[in-house]
PADO-793957 format. One line per field, with one value per residue: residue in three letters; chain; x, y, z of N, C-alpha, C in turn. Coordinates in nm, 2 decimals. Atoms other than C-alpha are relative to their C-alpha. Layout:
BEGIN
aa: ALA; ... .
ch: A; ... .
n_u: X; ... .
n_v: Y; ... .
n_w: Z; ... .
ca_u: X; ... .
ca_v: Y; ... .
ca_w: Z; ... .
c_u: X; ... .
c_v: Y; ... .
c_w: Z; ... .
***
This chain:
BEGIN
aa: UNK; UNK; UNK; UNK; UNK; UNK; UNK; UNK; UNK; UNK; UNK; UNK; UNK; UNK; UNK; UNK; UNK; UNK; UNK; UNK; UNK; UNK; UNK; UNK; UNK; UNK; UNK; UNK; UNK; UNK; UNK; UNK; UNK; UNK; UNK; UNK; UNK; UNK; UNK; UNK; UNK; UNK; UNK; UNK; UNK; UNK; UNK; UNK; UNK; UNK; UNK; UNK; UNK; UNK; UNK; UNK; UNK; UNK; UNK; UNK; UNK; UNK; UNK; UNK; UNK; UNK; UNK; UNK; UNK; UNK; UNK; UNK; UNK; UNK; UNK; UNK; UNK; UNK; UNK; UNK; UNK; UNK; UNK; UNK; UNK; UNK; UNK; UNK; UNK; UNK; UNK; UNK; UNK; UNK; UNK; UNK; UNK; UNK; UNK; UNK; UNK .
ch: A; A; A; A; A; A; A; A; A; A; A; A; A; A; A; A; A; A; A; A; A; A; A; A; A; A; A; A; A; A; A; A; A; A; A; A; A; A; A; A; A; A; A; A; A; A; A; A; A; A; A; A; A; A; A; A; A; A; A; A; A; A; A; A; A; A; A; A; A; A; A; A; A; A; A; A; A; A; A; A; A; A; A; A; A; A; A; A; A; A; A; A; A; A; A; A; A; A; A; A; A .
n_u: -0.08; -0.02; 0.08; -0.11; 0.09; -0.08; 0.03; 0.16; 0.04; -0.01; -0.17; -0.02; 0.05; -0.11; -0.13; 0.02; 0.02; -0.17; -0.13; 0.08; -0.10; -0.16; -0.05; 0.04; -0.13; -0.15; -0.04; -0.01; -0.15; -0.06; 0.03; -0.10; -0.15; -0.02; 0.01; -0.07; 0.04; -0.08; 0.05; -0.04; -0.14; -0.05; 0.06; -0.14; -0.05; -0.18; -0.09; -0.05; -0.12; 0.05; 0.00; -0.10; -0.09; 0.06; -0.01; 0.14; 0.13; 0.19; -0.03; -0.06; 0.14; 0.09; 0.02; 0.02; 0.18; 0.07; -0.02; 0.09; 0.15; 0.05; 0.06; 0.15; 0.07; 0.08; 0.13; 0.14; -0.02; 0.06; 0.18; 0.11; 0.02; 0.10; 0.13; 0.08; 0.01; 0.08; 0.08; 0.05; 0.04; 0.15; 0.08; -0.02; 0.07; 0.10; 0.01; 0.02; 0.19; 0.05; -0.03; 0.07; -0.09 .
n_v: 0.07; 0.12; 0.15; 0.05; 0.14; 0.08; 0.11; 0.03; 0.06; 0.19; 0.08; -0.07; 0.07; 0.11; -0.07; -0.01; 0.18; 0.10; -0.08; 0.07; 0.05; -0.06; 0.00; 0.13; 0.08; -0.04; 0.02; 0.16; 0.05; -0.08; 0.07; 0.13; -0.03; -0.01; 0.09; 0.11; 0.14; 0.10; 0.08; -0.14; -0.01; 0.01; -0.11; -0.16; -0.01; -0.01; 0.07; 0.12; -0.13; -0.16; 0.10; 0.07; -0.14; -0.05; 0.08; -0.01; 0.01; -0.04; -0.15; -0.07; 0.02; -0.08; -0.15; 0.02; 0.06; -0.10; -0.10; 0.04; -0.06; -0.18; -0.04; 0.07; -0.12; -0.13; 0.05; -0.04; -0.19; -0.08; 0.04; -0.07; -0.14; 0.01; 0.00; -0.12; -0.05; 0.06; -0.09; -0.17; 0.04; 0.00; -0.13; -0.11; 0.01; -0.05; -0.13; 0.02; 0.05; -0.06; -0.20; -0.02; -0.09 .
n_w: -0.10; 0.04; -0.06; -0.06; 0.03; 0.17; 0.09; 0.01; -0.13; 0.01; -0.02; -0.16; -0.11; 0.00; -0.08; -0.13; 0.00; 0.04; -0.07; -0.16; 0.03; 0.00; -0.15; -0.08; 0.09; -0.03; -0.11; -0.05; 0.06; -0.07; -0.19; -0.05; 0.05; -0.14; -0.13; 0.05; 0.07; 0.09; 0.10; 0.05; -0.08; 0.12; 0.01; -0.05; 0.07; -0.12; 0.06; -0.10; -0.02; -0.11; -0.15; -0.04; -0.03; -0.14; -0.07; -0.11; 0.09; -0.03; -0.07; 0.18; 0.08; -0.07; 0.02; 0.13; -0.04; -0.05; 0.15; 0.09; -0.07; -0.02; 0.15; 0.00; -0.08; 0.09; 0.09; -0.05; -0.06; 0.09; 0.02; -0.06; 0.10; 0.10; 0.02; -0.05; 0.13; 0.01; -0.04; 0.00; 0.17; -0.01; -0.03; 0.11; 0.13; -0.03; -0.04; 0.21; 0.06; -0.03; 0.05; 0.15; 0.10 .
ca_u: 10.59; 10.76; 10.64; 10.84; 10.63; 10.85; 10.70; 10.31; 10.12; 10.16; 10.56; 10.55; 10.32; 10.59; 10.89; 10.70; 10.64; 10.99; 11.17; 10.93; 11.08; 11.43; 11.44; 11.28; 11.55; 11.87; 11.79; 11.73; 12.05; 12.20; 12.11; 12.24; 12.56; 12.61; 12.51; 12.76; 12.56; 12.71; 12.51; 12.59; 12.97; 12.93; 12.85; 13.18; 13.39; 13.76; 14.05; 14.19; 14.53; 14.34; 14.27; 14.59; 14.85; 14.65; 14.75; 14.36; 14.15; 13.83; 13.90; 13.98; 13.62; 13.42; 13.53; 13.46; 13.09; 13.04; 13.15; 12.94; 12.61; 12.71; 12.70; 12.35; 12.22; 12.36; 12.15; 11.85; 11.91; 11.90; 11.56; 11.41; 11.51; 11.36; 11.07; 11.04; 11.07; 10.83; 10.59; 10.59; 10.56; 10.20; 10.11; 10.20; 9.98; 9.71; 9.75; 9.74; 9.38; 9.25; 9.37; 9.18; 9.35 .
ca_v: 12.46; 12.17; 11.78; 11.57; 11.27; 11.05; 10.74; 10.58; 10.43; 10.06; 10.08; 10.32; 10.03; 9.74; 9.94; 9.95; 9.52; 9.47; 9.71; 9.53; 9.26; 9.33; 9.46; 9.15; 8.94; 9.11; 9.17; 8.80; 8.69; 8.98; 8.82; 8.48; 8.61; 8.76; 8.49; 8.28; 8.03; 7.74; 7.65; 8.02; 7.89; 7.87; 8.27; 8.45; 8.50; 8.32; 8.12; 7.79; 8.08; 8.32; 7.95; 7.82; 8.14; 8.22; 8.18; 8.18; 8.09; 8.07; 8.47; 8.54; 8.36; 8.49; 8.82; 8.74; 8.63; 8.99; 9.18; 9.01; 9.08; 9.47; 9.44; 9.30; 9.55; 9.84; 9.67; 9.67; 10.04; 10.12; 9.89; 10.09; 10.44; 10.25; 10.17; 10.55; 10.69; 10.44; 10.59; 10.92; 10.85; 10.71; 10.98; 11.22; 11.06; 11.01; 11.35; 11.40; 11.21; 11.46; 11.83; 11.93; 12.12 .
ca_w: 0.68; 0.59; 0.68; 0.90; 0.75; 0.47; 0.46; 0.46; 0.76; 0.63; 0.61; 0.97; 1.13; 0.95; 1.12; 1.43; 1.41; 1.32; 1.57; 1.92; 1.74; 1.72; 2.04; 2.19; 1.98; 2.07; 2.41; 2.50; 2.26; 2.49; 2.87; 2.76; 2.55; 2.95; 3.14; 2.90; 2.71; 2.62; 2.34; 2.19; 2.24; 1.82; 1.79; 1.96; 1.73; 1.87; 1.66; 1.78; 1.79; 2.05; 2.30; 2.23; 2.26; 2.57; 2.93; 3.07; 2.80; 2.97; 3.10; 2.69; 2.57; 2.84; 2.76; 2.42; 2.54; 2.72; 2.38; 2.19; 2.45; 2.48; 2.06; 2.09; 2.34; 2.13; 1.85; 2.05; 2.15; 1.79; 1.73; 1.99; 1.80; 1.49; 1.63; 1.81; 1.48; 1.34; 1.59; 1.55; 1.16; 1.26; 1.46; 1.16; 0.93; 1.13; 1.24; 0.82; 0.79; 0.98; 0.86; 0.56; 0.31 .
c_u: 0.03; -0.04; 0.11; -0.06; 0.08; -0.03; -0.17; -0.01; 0.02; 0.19; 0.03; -0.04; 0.11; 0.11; -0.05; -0.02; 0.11; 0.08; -0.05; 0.05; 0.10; 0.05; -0.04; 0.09; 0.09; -0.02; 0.01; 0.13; 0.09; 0.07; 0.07; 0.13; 0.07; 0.02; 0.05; -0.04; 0.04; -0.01; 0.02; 0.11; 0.02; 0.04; 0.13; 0.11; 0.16; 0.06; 0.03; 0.14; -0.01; -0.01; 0.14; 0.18; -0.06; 0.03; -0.10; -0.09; -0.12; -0.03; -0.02; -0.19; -0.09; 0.02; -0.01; -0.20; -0.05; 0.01; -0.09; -0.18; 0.01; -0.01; -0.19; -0.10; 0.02; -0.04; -0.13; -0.01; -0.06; -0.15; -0.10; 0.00; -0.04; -0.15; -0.06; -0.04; -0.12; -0.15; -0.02; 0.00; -0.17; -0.06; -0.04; -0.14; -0.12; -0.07; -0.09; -0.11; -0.09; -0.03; -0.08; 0.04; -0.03 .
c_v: -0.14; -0.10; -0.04; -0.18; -0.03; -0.12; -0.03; -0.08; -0.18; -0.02; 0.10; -0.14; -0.16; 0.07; -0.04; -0.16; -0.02; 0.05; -0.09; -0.15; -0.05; 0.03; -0.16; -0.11; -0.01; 0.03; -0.14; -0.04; 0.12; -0.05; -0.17; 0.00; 0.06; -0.05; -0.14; -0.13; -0.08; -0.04; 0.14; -0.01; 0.02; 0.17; 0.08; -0.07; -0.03; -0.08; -0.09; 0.08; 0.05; -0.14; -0.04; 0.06; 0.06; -0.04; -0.03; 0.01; -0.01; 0.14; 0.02; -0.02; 0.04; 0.17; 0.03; 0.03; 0.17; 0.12; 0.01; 0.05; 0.18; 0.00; 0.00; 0.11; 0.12; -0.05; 0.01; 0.13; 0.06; 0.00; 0.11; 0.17; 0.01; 0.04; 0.16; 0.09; 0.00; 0.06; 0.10; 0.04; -0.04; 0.06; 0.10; -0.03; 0.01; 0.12; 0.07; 0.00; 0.13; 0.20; -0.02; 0.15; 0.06 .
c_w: -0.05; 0.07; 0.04; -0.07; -0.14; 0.00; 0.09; 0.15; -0.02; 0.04; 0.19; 0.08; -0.06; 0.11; 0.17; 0.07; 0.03; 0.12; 0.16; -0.05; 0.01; 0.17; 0.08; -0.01; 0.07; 0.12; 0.12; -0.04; 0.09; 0.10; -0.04; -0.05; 0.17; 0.03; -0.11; -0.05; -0.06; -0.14; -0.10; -0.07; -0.24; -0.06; 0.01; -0.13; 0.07; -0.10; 0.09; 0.04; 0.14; 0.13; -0.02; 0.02; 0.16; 0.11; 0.05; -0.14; 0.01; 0.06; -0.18; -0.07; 0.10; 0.02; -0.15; -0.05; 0.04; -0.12; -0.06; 0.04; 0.00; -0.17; 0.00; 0.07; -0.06; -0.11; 0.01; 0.01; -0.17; -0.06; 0.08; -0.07; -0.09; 0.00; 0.09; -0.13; -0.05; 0.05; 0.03; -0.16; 0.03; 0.06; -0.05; -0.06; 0.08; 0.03; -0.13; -0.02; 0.08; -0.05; -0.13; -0.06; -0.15 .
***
């Protein structure tokens, strides 16, 4: 029967550091890209073009602001399929130390 196990318990337990991490990261940078943080205001991606062609420029960068948070959340989404992965990689092995072959 083939093994579902491709990598070692040191890089499974890095993955699983980095992804609690990751998620912890991107869903905070998420909640204030939402709740429109000013101090963020460097992060959205806008031209002096996109405010000054605009009739409602603060409608245009605050919907710039909520783009930017649903990127970040699907980011986190994927950290957390890292880090499920991750943990079912260290279950394997452990599982591993035990079978005797």
């Amino acid at each position: 029967m083939p093994s579902l196990l491709f990598c070692g318990p040191k890089l499974a337990a890095c993955g699983i550091v980095l992804s609690i991490w990751g998620v912890i990261m991107l869903s905070m940078l998420g909640i204030f890209f939402s709740a429109k943080s000013a101090v963020l205001i460097e992060d959205v991606p806008f031209t002096e073009e996109d405010i000054r062609d605009d009739k409602n420029p603060p409608q245009t960068i605050y919907g710039l602001y909520n783009q930017v948070g649903i990127n970040c959340f699907i980011a986190a989404s994927i950290y957390v399929g890292v880090g499920a992965l991750s943990l079912c990689q260290v279950r394997l092995n452990k599982r591993q130390e035990y079978m005797v072959t």
